[in-house]
DSSP file (Angstrom, degrees, kcal/mol; ACC not computed):
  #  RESIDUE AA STRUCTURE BP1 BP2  ACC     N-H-->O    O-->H-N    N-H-->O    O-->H-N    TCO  KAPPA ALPHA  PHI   PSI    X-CA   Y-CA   Z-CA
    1    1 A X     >        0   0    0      0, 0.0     4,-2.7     0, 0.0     5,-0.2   0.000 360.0 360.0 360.0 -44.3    0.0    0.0    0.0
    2    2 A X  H  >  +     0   0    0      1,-0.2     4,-2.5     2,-0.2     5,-0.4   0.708 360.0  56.9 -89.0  12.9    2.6    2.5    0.7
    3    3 A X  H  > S+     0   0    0      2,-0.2     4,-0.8     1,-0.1    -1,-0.2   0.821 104.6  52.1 -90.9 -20.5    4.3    1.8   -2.4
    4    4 A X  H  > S+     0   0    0      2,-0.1     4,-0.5     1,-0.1     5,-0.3   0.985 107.2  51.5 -66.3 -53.8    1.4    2.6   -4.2
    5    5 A X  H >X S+     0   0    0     -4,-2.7     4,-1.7     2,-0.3     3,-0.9   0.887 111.8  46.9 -35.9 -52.0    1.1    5.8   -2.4
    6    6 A X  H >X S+     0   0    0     -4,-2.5     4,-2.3     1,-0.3     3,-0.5   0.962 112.1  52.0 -62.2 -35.8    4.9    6.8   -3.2
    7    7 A X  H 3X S+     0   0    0     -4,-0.8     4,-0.8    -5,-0.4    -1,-0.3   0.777 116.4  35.7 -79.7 -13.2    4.4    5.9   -6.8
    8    8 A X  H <X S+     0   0    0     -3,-0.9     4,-1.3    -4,-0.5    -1,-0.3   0.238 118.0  53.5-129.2 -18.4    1.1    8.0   -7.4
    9    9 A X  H <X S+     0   0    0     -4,-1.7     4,-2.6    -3,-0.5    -2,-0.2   0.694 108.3  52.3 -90.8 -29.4    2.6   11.0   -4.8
   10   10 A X  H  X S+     0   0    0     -4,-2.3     4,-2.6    -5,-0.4     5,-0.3   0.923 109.5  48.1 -95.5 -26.1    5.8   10.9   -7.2
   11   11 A X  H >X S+     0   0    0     -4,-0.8     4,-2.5    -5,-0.3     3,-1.5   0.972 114.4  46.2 -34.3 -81.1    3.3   11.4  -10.5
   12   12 A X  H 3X S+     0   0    0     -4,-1.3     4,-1.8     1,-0.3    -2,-0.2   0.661 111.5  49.7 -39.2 -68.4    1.8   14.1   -8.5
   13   13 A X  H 3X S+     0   0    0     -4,-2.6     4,-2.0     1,-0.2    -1,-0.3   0.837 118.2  40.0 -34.4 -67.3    5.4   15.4   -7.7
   14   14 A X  H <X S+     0   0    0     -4,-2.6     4,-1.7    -3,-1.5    -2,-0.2   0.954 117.9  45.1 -75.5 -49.7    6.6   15.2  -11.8
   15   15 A X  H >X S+     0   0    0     -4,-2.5     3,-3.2    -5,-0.3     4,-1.1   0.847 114.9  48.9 -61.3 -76.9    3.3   16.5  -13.3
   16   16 A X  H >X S+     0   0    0     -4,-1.8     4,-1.4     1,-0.3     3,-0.9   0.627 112.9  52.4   0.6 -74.4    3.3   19.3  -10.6
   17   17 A X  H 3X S+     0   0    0     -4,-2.0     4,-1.9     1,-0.3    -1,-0.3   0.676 105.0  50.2   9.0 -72.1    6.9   19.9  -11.6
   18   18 A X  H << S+     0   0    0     -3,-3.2    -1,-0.3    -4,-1.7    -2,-0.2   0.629 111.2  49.1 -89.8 -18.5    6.4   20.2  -15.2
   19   19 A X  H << S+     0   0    0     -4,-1.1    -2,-0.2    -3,-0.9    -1,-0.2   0.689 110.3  53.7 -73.2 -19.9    3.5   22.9  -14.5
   20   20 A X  H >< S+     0   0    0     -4,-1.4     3,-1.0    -5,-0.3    -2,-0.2   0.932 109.6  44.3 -79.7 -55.0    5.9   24.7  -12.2
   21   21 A X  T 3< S+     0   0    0     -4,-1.9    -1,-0.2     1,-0.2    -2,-0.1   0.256 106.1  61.8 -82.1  19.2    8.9   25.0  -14.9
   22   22 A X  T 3  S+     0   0    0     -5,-0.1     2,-0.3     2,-0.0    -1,-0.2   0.192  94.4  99.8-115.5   5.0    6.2   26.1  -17.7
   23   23 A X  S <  S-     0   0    0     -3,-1.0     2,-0.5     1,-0.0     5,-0.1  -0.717  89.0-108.9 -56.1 122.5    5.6   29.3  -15.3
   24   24 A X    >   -     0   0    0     -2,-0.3     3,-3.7     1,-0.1     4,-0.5  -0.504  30.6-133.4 -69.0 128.3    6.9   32.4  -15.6
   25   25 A X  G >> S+     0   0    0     -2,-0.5     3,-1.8     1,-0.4     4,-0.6   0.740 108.4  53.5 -55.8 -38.0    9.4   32.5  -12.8
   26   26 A X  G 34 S+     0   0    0      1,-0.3    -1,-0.4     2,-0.2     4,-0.1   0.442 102.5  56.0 -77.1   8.0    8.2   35.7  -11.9
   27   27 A X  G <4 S+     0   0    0     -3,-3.7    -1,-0.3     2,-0.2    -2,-0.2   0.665  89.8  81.5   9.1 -64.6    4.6   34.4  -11.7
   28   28 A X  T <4 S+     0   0    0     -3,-1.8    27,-1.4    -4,-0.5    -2,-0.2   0.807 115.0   6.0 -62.3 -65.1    6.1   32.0   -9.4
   29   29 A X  S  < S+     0   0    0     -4,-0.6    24,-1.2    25,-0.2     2,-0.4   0.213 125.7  57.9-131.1   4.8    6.0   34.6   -6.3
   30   30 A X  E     +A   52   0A   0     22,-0.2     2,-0.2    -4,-0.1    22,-0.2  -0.995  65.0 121.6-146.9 139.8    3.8   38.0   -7.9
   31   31 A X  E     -A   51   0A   0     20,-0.8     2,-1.1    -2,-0.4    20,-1.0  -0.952  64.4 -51.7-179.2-165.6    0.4   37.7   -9.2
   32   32 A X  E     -     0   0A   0     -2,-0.2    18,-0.2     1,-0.2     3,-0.2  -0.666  37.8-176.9-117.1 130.9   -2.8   38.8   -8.8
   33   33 A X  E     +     0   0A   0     -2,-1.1     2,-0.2    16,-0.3    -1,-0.2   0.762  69.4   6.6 -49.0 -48.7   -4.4   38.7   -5.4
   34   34 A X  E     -A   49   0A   0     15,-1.8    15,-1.7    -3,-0.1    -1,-0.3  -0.916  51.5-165.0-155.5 119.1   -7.5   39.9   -6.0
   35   35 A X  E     +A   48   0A   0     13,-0.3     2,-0.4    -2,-0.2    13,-0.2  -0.831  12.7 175.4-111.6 134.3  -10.1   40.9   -9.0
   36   36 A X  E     -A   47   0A   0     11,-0.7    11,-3.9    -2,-0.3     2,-0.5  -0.993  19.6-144.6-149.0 135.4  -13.1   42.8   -8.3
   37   37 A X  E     -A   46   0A   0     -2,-0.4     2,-0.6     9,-0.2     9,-0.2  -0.947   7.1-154.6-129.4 133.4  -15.6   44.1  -11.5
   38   38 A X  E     +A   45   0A   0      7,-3.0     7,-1.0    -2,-0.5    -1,-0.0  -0.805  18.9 174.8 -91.6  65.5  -17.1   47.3  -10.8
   39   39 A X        +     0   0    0     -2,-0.6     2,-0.3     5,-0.2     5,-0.2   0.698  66.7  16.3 -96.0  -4.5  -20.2   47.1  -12.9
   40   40 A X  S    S+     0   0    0      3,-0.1     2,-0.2     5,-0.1     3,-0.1  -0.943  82.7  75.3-151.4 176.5  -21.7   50.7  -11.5
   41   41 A X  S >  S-     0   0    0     -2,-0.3     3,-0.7     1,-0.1    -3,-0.0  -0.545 100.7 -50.2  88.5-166.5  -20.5   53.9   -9.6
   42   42 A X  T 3  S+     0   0    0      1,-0.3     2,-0.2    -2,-0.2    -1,-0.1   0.866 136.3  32.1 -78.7 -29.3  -18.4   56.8  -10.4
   43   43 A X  T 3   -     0   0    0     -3,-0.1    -1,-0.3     2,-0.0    -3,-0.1  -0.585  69.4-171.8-147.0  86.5  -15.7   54.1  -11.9
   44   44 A X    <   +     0   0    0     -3,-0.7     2,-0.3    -2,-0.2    -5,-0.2  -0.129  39.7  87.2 -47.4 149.0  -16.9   50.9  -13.4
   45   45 A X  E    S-A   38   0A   0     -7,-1.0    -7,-3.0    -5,-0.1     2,-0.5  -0.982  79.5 -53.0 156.0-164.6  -14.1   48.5  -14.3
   46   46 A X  E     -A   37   0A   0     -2,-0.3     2,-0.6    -9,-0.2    -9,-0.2  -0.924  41.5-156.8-113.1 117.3  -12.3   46.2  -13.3
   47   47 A X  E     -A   36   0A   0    -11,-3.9   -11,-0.7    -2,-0.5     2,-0.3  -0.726  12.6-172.6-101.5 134.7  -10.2   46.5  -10.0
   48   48 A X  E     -A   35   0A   0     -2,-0.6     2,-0.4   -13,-0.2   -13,-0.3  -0.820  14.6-157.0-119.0 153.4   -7.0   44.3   -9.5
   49   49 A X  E     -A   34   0A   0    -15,-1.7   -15,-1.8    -2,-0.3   -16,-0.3  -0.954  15.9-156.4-138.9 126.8   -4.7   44.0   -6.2
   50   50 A X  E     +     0   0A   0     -2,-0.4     2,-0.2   -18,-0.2   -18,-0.2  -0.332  22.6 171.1 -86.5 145.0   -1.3   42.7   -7.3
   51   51 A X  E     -A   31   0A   0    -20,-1.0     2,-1.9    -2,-0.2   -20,-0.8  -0.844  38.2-109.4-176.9 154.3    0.6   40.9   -4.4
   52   52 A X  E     +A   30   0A   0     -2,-0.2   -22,-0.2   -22,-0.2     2,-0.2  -0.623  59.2 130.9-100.7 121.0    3.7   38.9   -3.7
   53   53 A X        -     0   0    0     -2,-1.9     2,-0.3   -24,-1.2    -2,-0.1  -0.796  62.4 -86.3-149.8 165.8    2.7   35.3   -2.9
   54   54 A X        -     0   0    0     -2,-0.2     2,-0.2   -25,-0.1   -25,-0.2  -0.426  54.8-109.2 -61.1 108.0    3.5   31.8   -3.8
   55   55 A X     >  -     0   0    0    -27,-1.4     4,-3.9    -2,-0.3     3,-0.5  -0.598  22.8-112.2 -72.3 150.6    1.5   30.6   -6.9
   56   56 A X  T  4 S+     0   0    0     -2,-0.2    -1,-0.1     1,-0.2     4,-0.1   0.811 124.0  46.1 -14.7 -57.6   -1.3   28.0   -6.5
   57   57 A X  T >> S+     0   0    0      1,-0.3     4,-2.4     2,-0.2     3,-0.8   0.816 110.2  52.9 -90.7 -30.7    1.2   25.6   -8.6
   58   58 A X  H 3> S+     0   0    0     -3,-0.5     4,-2.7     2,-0.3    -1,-0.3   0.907 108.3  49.3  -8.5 -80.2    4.1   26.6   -6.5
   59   59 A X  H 3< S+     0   0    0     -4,-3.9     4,-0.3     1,-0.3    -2,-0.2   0.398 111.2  48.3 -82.7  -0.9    2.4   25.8   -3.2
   60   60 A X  H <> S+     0   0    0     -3,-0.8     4,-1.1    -5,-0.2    -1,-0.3   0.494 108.6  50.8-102.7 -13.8    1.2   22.4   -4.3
   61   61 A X  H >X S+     0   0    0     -4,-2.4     3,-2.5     2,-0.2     4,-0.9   0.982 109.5  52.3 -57.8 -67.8    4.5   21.1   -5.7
   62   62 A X  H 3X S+     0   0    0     -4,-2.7     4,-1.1     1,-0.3     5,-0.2   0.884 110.7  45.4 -83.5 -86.3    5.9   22.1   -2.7
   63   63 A X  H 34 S+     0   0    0     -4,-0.3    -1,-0.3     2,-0.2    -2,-0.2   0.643 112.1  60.1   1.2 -43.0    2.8   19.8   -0.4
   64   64 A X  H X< S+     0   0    0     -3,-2.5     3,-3.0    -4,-1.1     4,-0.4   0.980 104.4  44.8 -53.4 -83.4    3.6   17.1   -2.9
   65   65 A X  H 3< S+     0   0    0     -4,-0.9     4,-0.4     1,-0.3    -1,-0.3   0.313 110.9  48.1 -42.6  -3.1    6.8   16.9   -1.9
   66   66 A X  T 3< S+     0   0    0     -4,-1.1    -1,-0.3    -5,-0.3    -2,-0.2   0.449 114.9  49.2-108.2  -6.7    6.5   17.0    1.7
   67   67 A X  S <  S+     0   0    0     -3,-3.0    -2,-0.2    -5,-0.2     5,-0.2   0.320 108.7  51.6-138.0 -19.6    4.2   14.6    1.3
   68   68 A X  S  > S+     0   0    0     -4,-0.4     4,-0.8     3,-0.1    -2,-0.2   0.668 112.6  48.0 -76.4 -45.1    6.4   12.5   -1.0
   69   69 A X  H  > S+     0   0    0     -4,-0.4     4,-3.6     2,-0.2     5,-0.2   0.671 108.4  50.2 -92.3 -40.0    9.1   12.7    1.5
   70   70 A X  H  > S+     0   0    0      1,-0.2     4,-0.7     2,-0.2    -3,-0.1   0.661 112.2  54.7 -92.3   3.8    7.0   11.7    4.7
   71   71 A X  H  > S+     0   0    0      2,-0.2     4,-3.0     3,-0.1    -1,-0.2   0.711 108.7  41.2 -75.9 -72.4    5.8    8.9    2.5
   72   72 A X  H  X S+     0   0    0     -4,-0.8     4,-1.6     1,-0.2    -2,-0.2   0.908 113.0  57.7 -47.5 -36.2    9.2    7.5    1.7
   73   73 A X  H  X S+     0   0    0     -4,-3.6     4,-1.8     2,-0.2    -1,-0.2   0.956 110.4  44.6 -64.9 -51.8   10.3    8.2    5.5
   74   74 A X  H  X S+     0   0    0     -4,-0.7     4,-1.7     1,-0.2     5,-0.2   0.899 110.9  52.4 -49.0 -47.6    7.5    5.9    6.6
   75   75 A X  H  X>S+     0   0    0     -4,-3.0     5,-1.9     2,-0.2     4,-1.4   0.903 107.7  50.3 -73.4 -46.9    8.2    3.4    4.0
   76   76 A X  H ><5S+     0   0    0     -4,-1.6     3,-3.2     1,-0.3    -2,-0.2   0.989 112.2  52.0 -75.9 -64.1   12.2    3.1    5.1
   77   77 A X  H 3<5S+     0   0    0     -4,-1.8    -1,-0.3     1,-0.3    -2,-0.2   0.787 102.1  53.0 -25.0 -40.7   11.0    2.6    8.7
   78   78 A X  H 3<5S-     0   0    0     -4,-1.7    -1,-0.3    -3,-0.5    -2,-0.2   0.556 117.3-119.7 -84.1 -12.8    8.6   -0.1    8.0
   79   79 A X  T <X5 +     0   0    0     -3,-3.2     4,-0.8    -4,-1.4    -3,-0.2   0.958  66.2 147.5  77.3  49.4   11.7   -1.7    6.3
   80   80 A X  H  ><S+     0   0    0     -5,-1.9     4,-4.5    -4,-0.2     5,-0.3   0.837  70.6  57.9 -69.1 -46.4   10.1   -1.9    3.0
   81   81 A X  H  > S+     0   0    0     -6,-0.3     4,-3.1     1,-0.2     5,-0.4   0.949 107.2  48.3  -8.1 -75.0   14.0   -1.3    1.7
   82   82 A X  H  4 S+     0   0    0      2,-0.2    -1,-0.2     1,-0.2    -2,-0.2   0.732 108.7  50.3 -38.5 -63.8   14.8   -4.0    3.3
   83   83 A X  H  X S+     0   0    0     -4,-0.8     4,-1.4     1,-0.2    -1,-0.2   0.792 107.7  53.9 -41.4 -52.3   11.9   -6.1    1.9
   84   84 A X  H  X S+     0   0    0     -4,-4.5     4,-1.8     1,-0.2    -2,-0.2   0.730 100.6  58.8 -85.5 -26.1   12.5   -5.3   -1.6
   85   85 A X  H  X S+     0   0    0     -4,-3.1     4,-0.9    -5,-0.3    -1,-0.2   0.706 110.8  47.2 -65.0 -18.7   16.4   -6.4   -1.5
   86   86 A X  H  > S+     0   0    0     -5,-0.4     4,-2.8     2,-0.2    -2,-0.2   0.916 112.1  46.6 -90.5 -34.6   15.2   -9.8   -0.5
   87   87 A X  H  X S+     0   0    0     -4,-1.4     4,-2.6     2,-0.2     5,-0.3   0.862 109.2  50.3 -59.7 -43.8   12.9  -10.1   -2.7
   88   88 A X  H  X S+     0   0    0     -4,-1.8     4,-2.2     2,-0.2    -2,-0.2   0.854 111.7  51.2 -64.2 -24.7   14.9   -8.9   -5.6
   89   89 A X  H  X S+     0   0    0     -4,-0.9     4,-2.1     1,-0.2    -2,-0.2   0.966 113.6  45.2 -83.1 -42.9   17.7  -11.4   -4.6
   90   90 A X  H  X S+     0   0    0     -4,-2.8     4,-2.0     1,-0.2    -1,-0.2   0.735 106.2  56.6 -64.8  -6.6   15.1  -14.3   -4.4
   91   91 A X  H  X S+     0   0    0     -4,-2.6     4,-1.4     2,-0.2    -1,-0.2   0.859 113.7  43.0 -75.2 -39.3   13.5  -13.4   -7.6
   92   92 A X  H >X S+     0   0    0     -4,-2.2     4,-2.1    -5,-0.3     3,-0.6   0.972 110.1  57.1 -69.9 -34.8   17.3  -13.7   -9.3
   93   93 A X  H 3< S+     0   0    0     -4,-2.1     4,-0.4     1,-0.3    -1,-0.2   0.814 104.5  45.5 -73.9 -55.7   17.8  -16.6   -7.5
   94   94 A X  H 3X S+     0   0    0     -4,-2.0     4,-0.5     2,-0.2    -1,-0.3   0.547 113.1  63.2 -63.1  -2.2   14.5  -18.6   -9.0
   95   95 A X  H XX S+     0   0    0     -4,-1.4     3,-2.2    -3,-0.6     4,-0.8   0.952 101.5  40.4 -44.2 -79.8   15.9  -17.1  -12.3
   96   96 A X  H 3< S+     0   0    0     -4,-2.1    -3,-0.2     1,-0.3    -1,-0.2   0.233 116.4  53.3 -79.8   0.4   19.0  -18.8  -12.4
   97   97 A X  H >4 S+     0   0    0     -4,-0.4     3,-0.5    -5,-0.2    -1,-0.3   0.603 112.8  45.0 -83.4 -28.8   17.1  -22.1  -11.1
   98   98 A X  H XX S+     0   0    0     -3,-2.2     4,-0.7    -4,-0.5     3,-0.6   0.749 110.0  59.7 -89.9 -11.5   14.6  -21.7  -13.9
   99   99 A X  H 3X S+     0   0    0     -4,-0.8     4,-0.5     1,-0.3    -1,-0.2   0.697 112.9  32.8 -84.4 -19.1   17.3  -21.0  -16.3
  100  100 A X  H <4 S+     0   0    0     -3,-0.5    -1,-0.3     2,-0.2     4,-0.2   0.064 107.7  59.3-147.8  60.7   19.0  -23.8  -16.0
  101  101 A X  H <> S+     0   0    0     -3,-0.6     4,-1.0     2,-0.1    -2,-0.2   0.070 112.4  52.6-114.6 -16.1   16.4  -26.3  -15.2
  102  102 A X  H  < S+     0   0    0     -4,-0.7     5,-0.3    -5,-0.2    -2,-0.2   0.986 106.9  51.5 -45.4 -71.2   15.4  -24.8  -18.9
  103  103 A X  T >X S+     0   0    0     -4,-0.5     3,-2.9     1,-0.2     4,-1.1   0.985 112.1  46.8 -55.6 -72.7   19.1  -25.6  -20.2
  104  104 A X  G >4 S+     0   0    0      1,-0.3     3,-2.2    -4,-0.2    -1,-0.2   0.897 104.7  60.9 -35.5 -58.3   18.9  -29.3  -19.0
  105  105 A X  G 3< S+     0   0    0     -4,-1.0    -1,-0.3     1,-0.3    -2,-0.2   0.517 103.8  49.5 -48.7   2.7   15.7  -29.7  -20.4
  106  106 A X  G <4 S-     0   0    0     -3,-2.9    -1,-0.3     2,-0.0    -2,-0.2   0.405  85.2-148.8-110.2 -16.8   16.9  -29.0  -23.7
  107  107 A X    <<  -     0   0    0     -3,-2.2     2,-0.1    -4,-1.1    -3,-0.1   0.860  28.1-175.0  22.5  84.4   19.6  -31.1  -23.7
  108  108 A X        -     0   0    0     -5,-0.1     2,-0.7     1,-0.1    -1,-0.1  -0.295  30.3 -98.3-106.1 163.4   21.4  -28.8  -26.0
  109  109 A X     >> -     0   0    0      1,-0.1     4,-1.2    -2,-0.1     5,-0.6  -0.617  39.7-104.0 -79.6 137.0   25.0  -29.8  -27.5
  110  110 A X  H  >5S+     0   0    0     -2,-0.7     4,-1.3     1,-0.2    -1,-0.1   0.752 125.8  58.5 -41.7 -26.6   28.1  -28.2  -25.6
  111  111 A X  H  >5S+     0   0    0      2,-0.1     4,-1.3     3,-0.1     5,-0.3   0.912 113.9  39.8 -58.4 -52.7   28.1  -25.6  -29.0
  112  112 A X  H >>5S+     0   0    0      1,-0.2     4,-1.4     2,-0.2     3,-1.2   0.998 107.9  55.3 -79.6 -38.6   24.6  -24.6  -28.0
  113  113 A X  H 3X5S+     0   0    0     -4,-1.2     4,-1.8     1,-0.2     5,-0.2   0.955 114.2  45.7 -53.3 -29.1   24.8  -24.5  -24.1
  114  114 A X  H 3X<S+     0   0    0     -4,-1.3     4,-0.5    -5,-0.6    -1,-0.2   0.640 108.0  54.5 -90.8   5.9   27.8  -21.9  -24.6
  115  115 A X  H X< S+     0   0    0     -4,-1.3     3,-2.0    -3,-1.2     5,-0.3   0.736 117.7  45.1 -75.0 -77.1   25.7  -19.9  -27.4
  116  116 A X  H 3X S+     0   0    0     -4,-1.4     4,-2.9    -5,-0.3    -2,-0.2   0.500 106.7  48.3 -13.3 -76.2   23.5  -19.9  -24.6
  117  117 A X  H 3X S+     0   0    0     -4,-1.8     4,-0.7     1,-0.2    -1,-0.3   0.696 115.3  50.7 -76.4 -48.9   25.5  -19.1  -21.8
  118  118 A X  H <X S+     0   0    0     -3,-2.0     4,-0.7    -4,-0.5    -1,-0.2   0.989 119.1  35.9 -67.2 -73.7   26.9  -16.0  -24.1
  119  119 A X  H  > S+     0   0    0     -4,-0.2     4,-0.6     2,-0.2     3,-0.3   0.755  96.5  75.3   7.8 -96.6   23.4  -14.8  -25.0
  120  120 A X  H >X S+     0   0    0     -4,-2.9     3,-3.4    -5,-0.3     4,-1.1   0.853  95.6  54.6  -9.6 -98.9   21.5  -15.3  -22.0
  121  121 A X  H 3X S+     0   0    0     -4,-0.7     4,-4.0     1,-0.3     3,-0.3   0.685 103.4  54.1 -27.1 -48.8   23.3  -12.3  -20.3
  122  122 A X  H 3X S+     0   0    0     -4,-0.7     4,-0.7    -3,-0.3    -1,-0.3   0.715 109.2  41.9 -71.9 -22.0   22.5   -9.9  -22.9
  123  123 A X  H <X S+     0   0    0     -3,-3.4     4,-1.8    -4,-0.6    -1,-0.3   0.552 114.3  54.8 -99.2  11.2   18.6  -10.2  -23.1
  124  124 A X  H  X S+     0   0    0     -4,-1.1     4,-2.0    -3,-0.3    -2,-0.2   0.909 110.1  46.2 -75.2 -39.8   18.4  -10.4  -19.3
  125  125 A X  H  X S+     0   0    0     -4,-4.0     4,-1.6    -5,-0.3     5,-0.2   0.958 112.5  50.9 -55.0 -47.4   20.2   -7.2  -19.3
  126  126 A X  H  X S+     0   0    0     -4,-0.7     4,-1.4     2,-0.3    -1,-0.2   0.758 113.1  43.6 -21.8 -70.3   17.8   -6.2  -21.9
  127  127 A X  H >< S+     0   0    0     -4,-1.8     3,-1.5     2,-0.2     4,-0.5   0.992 108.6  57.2 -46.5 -88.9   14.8   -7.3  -19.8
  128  128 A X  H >< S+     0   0    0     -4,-2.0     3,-0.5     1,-0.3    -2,-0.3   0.513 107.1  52.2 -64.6 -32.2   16.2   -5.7  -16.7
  129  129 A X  H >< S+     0   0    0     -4,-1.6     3,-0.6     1,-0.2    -1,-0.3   0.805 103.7  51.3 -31.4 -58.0   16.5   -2.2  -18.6
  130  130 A X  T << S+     0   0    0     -3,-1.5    -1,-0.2    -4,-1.4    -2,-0.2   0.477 100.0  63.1 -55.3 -23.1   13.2   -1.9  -19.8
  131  131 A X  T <         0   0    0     -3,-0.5    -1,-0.2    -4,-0.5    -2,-0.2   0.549 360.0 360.0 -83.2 -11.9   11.7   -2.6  -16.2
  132  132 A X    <         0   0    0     -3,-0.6    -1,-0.2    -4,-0.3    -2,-0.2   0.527 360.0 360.0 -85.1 360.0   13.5    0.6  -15.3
């Protein structure tokens, strides 16, 4: 559960992001406070109050992240880290059992178990890239 959370807080965190750097930086901290339309009296119009603040987009990247952060702090407590290195070693570990309860099963000629053997590495790397 909280790895779903981090992964859907760290969208949040990169879209957020990408709205923040297609601001104009000065945006970023002056804008307008306040609009008020004046539609009778001695001067109809529009009146605007200018002020220096934090944009909208500004002030929710920055929430994300904090929110991003106190995610990822929970998660290292709970030893999720922790979790996921053990798992990742027992996932290689039924690899290389399945890989070469594969090879036997093939009963390949000593030319083809070392095509193999050469191979192999290069679409697991392959695989393991693409999950990234």
């Amino acid at each position: 559960m909280i790895l779903t959370e981090i992964r859907w807080t760290s969208g949040h965190v990169a879209w957020l992001r990408d709205r923040v750097q297609a601001t104009d930086p000065e945006a970023l901290v002056w804008g307008v406070e306040q609009q008020v339309t004046r539609g009778s009296g001695e001067w109809p119009g529009v009146d605007v109050t200018h002020a220096a603040k934090a944009s909208a987009w500004l002030v929710l990247y920055q929430q994300e992240r904090d929110r991003l952060l106190r995610q990822c702090e929970i998660a290292i407590r709970a030893g999720v880290e922790t979790r996921m290195v053990e798992l990742a070693e027992r996932t290689g570990a039924l690899l290389g059992e399945l890989v070469d309860r594969l090879l036997a099963d093939l009963d390949l000629s000593p030319a083809q178990h070392q095509l193999a053997m050469v191979r192999l590495p290069v679409h697991l790397r392959a695989l393991a890239a693409s999950l990234n």
